[in-house]
N, C-alpha and C positions, 0 to 999 in steps of 0.2 A: 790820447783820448779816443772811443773807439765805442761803439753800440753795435752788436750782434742782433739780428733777428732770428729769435728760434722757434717761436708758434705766434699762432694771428698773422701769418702773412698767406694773402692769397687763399684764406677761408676767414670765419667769422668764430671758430673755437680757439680751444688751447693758445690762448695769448699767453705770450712770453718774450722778453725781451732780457740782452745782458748790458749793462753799461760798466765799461772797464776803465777806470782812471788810472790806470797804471799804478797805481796801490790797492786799489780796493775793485773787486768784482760785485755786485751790486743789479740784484735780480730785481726787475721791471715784473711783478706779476707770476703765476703760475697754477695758467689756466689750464682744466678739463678738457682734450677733444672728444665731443659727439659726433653720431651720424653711423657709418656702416659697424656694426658692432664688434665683427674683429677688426679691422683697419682702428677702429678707435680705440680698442683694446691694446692692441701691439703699439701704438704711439704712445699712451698713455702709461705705459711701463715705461718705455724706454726715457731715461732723463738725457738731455746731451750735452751739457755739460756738468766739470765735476761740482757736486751740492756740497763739498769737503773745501772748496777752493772759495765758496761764495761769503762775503764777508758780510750783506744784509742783505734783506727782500723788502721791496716797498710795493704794498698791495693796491691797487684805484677802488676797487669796489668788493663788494662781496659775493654777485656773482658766480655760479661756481665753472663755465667758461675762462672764470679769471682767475678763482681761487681752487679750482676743485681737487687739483695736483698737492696742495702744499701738505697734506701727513706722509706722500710718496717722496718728497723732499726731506722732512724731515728724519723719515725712518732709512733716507743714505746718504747720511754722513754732515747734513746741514748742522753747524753748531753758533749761527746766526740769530739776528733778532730779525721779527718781519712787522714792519710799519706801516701804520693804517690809519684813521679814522679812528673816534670815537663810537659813533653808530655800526663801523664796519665790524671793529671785534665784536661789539654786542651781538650783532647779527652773523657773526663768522659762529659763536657761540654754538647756535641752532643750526647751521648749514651745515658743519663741515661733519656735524655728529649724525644731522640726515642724511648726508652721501656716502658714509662707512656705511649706515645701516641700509640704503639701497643697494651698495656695492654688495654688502652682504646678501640682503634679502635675493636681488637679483642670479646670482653667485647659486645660492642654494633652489631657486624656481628651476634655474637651468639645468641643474644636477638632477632634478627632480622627473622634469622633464625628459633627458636621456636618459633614466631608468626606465620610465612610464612608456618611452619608444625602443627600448631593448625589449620590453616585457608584451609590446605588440609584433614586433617582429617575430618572438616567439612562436605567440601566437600565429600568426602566419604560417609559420615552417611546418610543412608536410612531413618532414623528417629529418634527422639530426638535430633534435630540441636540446637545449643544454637544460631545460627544466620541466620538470612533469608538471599536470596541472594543477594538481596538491602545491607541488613547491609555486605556483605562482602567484597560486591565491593566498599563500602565506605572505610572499614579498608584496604584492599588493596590500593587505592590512598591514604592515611594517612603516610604511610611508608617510604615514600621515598619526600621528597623536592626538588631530580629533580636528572636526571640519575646516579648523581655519590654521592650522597649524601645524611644520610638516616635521619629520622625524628625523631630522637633517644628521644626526650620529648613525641612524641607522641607512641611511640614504648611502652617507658614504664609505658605514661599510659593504654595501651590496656593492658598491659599486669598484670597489676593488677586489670584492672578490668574482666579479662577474670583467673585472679587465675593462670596465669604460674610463674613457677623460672624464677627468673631477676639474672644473672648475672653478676656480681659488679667484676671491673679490680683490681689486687692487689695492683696497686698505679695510680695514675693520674700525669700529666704531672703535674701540679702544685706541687704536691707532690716531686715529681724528681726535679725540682726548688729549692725547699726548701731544698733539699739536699745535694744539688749542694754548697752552703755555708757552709757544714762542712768540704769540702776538701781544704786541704794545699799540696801545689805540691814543691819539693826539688828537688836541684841537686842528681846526682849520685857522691858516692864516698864522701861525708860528715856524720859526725856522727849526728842524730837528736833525741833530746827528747823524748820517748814516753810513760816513766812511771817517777817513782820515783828511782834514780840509774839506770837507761832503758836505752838503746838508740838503734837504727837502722841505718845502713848505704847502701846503694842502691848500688847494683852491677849490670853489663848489662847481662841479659839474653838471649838476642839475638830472644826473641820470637817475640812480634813487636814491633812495636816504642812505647817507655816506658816503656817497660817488665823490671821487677827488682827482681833479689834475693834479697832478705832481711834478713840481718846479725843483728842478737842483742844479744847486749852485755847486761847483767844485773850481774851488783853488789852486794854481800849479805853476809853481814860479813867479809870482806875480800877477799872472795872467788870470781874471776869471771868465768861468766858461757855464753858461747855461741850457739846459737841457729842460723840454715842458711834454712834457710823457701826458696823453689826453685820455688815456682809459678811455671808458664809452663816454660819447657826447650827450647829456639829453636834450630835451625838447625845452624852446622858449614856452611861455604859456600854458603851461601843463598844468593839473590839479594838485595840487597836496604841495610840492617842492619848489624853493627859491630856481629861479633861472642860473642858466651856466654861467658865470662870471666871464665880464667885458674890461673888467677898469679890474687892472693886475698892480700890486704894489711899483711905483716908479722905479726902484730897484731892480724890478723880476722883468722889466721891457723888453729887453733884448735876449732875443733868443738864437741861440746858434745852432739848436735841432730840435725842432718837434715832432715827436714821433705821434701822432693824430692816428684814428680809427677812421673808415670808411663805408661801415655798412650798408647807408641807403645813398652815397655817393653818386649813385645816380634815377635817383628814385623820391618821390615826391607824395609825400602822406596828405591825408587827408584834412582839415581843417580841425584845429584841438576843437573852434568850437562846437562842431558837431557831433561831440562824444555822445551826447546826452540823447540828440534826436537818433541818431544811428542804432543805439543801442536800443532805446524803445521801440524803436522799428521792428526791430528783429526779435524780442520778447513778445512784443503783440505778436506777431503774424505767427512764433511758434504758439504762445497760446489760444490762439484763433484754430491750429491744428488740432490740438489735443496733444501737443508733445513737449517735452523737458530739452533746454536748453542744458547742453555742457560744453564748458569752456575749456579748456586748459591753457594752466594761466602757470609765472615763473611766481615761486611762491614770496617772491622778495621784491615788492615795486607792484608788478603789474595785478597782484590780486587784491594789494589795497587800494587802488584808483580805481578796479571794479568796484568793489563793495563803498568806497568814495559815490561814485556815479549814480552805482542804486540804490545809494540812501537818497539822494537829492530826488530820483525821479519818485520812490515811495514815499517821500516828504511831502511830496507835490502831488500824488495822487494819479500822476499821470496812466501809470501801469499797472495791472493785474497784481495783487499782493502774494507773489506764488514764495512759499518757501525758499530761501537760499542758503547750500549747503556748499561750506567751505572743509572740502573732503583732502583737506593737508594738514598733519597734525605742526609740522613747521610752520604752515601759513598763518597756522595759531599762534604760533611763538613768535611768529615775527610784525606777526599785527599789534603784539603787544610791543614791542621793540619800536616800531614805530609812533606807538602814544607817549613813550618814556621820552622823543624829543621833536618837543615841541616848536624847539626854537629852529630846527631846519623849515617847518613853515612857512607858506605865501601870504601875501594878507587875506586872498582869497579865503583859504581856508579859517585864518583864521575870521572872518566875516561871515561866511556863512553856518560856521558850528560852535569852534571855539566861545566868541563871543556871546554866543548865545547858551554857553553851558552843554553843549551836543557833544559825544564824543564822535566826530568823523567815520570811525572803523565800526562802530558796535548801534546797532537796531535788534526791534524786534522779531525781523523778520531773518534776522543770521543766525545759522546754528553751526557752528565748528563742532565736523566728527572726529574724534580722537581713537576711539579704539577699529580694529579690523573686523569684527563684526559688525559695528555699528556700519562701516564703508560698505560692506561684500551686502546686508540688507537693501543700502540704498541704490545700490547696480540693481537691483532685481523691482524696484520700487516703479509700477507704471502708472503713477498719480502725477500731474504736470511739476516741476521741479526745475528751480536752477541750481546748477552744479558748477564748482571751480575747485580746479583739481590741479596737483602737479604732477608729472613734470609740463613744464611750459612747450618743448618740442617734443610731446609723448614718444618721449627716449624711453622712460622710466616710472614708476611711480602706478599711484591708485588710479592715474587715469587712464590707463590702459586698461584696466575693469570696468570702468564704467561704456569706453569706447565699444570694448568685443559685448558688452550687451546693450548699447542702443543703437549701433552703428548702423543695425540692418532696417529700421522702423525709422519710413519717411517723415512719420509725424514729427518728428527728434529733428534738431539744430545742433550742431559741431561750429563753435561762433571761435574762430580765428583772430585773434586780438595783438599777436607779433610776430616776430620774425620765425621765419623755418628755416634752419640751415639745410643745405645740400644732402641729401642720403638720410634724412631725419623721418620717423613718422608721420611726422606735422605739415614737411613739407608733399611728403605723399598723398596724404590727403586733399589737404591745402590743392593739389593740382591737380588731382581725379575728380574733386570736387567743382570746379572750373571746368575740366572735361563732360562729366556728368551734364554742368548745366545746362553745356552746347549743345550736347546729345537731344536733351530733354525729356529724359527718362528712355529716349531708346535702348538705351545699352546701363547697365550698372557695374560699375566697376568692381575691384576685392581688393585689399588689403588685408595683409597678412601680421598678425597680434598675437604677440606669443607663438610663433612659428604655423599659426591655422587662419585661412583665408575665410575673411570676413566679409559679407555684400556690404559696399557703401551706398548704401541706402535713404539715409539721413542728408537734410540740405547741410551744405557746408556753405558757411556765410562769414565774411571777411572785412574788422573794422582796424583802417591802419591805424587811423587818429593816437591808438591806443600805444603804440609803439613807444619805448621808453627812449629809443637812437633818435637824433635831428640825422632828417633828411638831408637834402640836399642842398638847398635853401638855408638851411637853420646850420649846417656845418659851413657854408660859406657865407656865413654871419660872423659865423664867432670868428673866423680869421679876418675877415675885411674890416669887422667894426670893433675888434675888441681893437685896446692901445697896444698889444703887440706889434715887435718889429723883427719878423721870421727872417733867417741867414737861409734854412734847410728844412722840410718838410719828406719827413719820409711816412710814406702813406700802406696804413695795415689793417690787419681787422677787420677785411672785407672782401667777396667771392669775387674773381680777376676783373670782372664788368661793371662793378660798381668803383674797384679801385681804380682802375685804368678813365674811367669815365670824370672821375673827381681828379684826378692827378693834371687829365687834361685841362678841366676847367680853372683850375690853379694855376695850371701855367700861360691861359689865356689872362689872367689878370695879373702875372709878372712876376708870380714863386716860382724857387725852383725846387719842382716838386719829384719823388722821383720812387717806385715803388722796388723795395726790398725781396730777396727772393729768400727761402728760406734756407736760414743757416748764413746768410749775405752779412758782410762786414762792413760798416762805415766808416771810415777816420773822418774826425774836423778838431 
């Protein structure tokens, strides 16, 4: 019996783990890495082991960190089932079909982009032009099929016939389609098949709706042998979701490896309950400016506990009733995704809405933009406005639109609400933003969006509270006070200083804990 580590160690993307029974290979996850765009590119092709040899995938969350890889599995050689959640597949539904068509959309912006800088360099050239100015003003009208939409057939035939790299998306929506039919979605708290003597049972993790530790039992000789795979941890006391489970079926106690995540391992959030005050903080003082508040938020979790949040404080009256524009047509579909289950609920919530006939997600004052005109209008929109947009570490998505037009206008807020991994936009900002404030306005930093450098000009303002990962605190909770009785902790999913710091604190209280290196092999 043997567990590989092959992504999430020693950064916070591309999780993946292999668990080998010596019958059965049995895939931990397969997660997306973010961050430098080719380094993430080139990892994100490459699979490392064979997907032909894997006999299932059991998924923690939906995620795309965690799931973003599986139509690249499926389309080499995977002929497996991949086990989940009920709420997961629901929600895998809408993810994996929005990350083909980012892939794509991205894919073709980029192509578009190296035409639009072949055809200035042209320009440029004093001599030896490979085009006259007829032929350039031709390919210029070629590009585009009309304001909002690009002429991606003819893009790349210019572009082969002018000799540039075409960049090809790592999967297509059709491809994420086709995906979408290996997944099987289970209760929580049932035992399920996944090898031969195998099985897995779903416990709540509390990170968002669907999140599951995953317990498997395997049989071998007599002997059984448990393994509790923790996906992301969430937060005790959060809004909208039950807490991560403390009290494990008597059976499931013993544990002989846990593979656990580390992200704020050493790092210590702010108080859940000052979501409410934090957040109205920082809505007043931008509308005090005269400026529009943009978030970027993961479109799965963290944008319903926004729109959670200010519905309570416009219920209450407490804050300016400014427009709130939910600029992710996913974040639509999956708001809806999380009204279809109810029963993942706190009592909280259900106390303060539920009970009262309120739907949590939907007010007066939210408007979900669906088409790309409607989004490319509201970037240009200088009437006070809140915005939440994805991607969550503006890797990707419509909020890099909205970014390059208000990023440069102080009266504008950039509200930081989770994590930013390493070489991410998020976290670029995230930390010139903190630079900036030292300065104090001596100096203004740039950021570069879509390859063109942007003044960051806009406050960038930062609430952890919001974080869907338990800190440090609340991860050395679930191991000291759940009834677990840990043999082995092997600790992932988190940048070296936060794993190394929680590995330490573990082994101050008597685990022996021990951090995986990537591609690292375990036996027990």
């Amino acid at each position: 019996m043997e567990c590989q580590f092959l992504g999430g160690t020693g950064e916070v993307t591309g999780s993946m783990h292999l668990l080998n029974t010596g019958r059965d290979e049995i895939l931990l996850d397969c997660g997306m890495f973010q961050g430098r765009r080719k380094e993430s590119n080139e990892k994100n092709r490459y699979f490392p082991v064979d997907p032909a040899k894997i006999t299932n995938m059991v998924l923690s969350h939906a995620h795309i960190d965690h799931s973003g890889r599986i139509p690249v599995l499926t389309q080499a050689g995977f002929s497996g089932r991949i086990i989940t959640t009920r709420p997961t597949q629901n929600a895998l539904s809408y993810m994996l079909m929005d990350s083909g068509h980012i892939q794509e959309s991205d894919a073709q912006y980029l192509n578009y982009k190296s035409l639009r800088t072949f055809l200035y360099q042209e320009e440029q050239k004093k001599k030896n032009q490979q085009l006259t100015n007829k032929e350039k003003s031709q390919v210029k009208r070629l590009l585009k099929k009309n304001p909002y939409d690009l002429n991606t057939d003819a893009i790349a035939k210019l572009q082969n016939q002018y000799g540039l790299d075409i960049i090809a998306p790592l999967y297509t929506q059709d491809q994420a389609r086709q995906a979408l039919t290996y997944i099987d979605g289970y209760p929580f708290n049932h035992e399920i098949p996944v090898g031969r003597d195998t099985t897995v049972k779903f416990y709540v993790a509390g990170h968002i709706l669907g999140s599951a530790f995953s317990l498997f039992t395997v049989k071998d000789n007599g002997r059984v042998r448990k393994i509790l795979y923790t996906g992301d941890i969430g937060r005790f006391d959060k809004p909208i979701l039950k807490n991560p489970t403390l009290e494990f079926d008597e059976q499931d106690t013993k544990i002989d490896l846990m593979i656990m995540e580390s992200t704020y391992g050493a790092r210590e959030h702010g108080p859940v309950a000052d979501l409410e005050t934090s957040l109205k903080k920082v809505l007043l003082e931008t509308h005090q400016r005269g400026g529009s508040l943009i978030i970027p938020s993961f479109a799965y979790g963290r944008t319903q506990e926004l729109i959670y949040v200010f519905h309570k404080l416009y219920e209450s009256g407490q804050v300016p009733q400014l427009p709130i524009y939910v600029d992710s047509p996913l974040a639509s579909n999956l708001t809806r995704v999380f009204g279809e289950h109810p029963e993942t609920y706190d009592r909280e919530t259900h106390a303060a809405f539920l009970e009262k006939g309120l739907n949590p997600f939907y007010f007066d004052k939210i408007r979900f933009v669906q088409t790309v005109e409607e989004s490319m209008n509201l970037t240009r929109d200088e009437t006070p406005h809140v915005v939440i947009s994805a991607s969550g570490m503006c890797e990707a998505g419509r909020i890099l639109h909205h970014l390059r037009y208000k990023i440069h206008n102080p009266k504008n807020t950039i509200l930081i609400v989770g994590y930013m991994a390493q070489h991410t936009l998020g976290r670029r900002i995230e930390e010139l933003g903190e630079q900036a404030a030292e300065a104090n306005g001596s100096a203004v930093p740039e950021v570069k969006i879509f390859g063109k450098s942007y003044p960051l000009a806009a406050r960038v303002e930062k609430i952890e509270g919001f974080s869907a990962h338990a800190d440090k605190h609340e991860l050395m909770r679930f191991v000291t006070q759940s009834n677990l009785d840990i043999d082995k902790i092997a600790i992932v999913h988190g940048e070296e200083s936060q794993s190394n710091a929680f590995a330490a604190d573990l082994r101050e209280h008597g685990y022996d804990a021990f951090i995986p290196a990537p591609g690292d092999i375990v036996q027990f």
